[in-house]
N, C-alpha and C positions, 0 to 999 in steps of 0.2 A: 617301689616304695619311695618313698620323699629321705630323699638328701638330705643333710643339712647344711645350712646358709653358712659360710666362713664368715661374716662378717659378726661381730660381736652385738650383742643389742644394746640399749642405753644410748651413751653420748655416745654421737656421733664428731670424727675430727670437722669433717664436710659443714657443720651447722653450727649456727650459733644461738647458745642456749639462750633462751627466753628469760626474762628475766622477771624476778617474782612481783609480788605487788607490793610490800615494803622498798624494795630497789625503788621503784615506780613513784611510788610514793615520795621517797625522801629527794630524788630528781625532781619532780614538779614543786616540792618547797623551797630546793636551790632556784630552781630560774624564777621562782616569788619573790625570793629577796634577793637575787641581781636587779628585777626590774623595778623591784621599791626604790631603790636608791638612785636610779637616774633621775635627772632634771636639775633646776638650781634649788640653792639651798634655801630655806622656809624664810621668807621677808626681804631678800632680795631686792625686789623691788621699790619697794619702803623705804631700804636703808639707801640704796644708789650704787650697790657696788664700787668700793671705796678704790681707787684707785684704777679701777677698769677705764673710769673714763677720760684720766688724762688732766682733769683740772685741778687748779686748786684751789683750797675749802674756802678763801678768803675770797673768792674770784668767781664763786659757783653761781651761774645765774637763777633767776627766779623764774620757775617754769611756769609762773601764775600772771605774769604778763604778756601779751597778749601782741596784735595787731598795733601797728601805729596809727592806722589810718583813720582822721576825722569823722565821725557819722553825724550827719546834721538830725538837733533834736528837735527842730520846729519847723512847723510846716511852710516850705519856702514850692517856688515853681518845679513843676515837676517835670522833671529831663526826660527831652524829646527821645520815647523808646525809641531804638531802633529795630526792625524786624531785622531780622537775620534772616539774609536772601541765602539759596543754598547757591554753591556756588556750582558753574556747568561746566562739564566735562573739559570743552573745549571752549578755546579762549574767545574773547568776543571781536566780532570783525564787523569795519565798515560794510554796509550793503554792498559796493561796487564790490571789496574783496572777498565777498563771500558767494556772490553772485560768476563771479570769476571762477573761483575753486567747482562753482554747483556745474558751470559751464564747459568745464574741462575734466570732469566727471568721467574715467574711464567705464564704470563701473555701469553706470547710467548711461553710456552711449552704448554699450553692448547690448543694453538692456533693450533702450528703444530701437537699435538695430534690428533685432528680435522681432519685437512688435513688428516693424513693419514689413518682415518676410513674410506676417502670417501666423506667425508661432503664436501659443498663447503661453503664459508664465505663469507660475504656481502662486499661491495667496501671499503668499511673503514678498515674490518678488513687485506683485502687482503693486502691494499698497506703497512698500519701497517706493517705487518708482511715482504712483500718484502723490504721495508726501513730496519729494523732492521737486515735481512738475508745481504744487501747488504755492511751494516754497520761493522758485523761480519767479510763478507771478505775482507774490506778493513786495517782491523786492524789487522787479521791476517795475508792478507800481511806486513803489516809495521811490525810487528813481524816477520816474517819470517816462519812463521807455516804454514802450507797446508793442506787439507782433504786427498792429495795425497798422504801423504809421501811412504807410505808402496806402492803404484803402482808405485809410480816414482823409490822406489830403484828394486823392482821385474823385471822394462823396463830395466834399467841400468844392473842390473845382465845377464838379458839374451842377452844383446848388448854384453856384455863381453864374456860369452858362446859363441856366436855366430862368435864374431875376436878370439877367441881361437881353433875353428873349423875350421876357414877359413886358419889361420897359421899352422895348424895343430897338435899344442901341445895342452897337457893336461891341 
């Protein structure tokens, strides 16, 4: 046969009772009108809040004037825009010192160390490294410097051998 349960039915101490929908109710009207009443008060604005801001009334400036500054109303020459260059990372350097810097490149001498084992280099390093070779020669022309030099005067010397032959003198 079934037992019966010691424990009483109804309220339980363990739980807490549920509470009706009038409770319920008149809760969601209190936190209505706590939250109606927040903010500043109706005109605020308008008025200046008297005294918040420290000044006084005979001293109050006029919030309706404006800028000082002159704006020309006729049509006069018209100022050289300037573009706005952006400006680059790194600072700007004479050709020699940055040909310098490109020169003693540790970065770049591993690289073409590399190359010339044999190795070949991944797409990032390659163009790296052709950007900078490219870089090199264009500064060295603005310098005036060459890989050539010693070929181009050895061509020049034998051109001149060669109209001293054809003239026939020594």
């Amino acid at each position: 046969m079934k037992k019966p349960t010691s424990a009483p039915r109804g309220n339980t101490s363990g739980k807490a009772r549920r509470k009706t929908r009038e409770e319920l109710n008149q809760e969601g009207r209190d936190r209505k009108r706590n939250k109606k009443h927040r903010g500043h008060a109706a005109g605020s604005r308008a008025n200046g809040g008297e005294g918040a801001s420290g000044r006084k009334q005979g001293q109050q400036k006029d919030p309706r004037i404006g800028s000082k500054k002159p704006i020309p109303l006729g049509v006069t020459e018209a100022p050289a825009t300037r573009q706005h260059k952006p400006k680059s990372e790194k600072p700007m350097l004479s050709p020699q010192a940055e040909l310098d810097l490109l020169e003693n490149d540790e970065r770049l001498d591993a690289l073409l160390e590399r190359l010339e084992e044999g190795e070949t280099l991944n797409q990032e390093e390659q163009t790296w490294v052709d950007a900078k070779l490219d870089r090199i020669d264009e500064l060295m022309q603005q310098l005036g410097l060459s890989y050539d030099d010693e070929e181009d005067e050895e061509e020049e010397e034998a051109r001149e051998d060669m109209m001293r032959l054809l003239k026939g003198g020594n």
